[in-house]
C-alpha positions as CSV (number, residue, x, y, z in Angstrom):
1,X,26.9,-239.1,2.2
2,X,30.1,-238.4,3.9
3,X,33.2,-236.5,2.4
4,X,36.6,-238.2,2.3
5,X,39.5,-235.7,2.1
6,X,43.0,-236.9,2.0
7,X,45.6,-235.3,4.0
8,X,48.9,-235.1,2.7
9,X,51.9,-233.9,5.4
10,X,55.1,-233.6,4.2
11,X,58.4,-233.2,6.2
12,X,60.3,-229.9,5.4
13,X,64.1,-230.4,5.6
14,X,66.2,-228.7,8.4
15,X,68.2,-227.1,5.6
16,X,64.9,-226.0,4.3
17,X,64.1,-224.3,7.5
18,X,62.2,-227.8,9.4
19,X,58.6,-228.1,10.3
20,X,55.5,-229.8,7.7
21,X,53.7,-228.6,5.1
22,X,49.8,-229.7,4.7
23,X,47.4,-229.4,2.3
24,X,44.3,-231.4,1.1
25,X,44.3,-233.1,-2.2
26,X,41.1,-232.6,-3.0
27,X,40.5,-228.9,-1.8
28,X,43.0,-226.9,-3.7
29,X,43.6,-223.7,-1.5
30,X,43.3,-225.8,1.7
31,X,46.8,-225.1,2.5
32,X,49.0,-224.9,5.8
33,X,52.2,-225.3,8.0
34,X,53.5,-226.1,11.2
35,X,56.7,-226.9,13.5
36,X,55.2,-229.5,14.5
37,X,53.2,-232.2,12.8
38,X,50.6,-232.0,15.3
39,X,50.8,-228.3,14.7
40,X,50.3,-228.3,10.8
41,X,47.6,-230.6,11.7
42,X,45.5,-227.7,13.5
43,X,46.1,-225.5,11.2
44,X,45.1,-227.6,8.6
45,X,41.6,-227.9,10.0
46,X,41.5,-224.2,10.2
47,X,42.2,-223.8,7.0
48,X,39.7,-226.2,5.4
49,X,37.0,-224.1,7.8
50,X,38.3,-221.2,6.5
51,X,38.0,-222.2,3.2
52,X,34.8,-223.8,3.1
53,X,32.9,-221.1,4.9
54,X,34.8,-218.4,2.0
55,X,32.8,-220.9,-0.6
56,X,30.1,-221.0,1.5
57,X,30.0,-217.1,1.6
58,X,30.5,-216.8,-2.5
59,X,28.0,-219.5,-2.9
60,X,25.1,-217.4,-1.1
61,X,26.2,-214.5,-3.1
62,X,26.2,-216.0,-6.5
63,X,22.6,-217.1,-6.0
């Protein structure tokens, strides 16, 4: 079975201070930014890793 995760990337104003903001709906904590869309795209993959080993690291504890 195969996990569908939906990436949101939103466009920060200029006045705001510019770049993108990304985060996965379904992963709360999976959270990043960039300059660059490309960029907040990379970092959004390392957060999800990040993330998901953390859980992955409470999970073998809790057991």
């Amino acid at each position: 079975m195969e996990m569908v995760l939906t990436a949101v990337f939103e466009e920060v104003s200029e006045s705001e201070g510019g770049g993108y903001v990304a985060y996965v709906e379904e992963l709360p904590g999976a959270i990043s930014e960039g300059d660059t869309l490309g960029e907040a795209r990379e970092n959004l993959r390392d957060a999800i890793s990040l993330l998901l080993e953390a859980n992955r690291e409470l999970a073998r504890h809790l057991l």
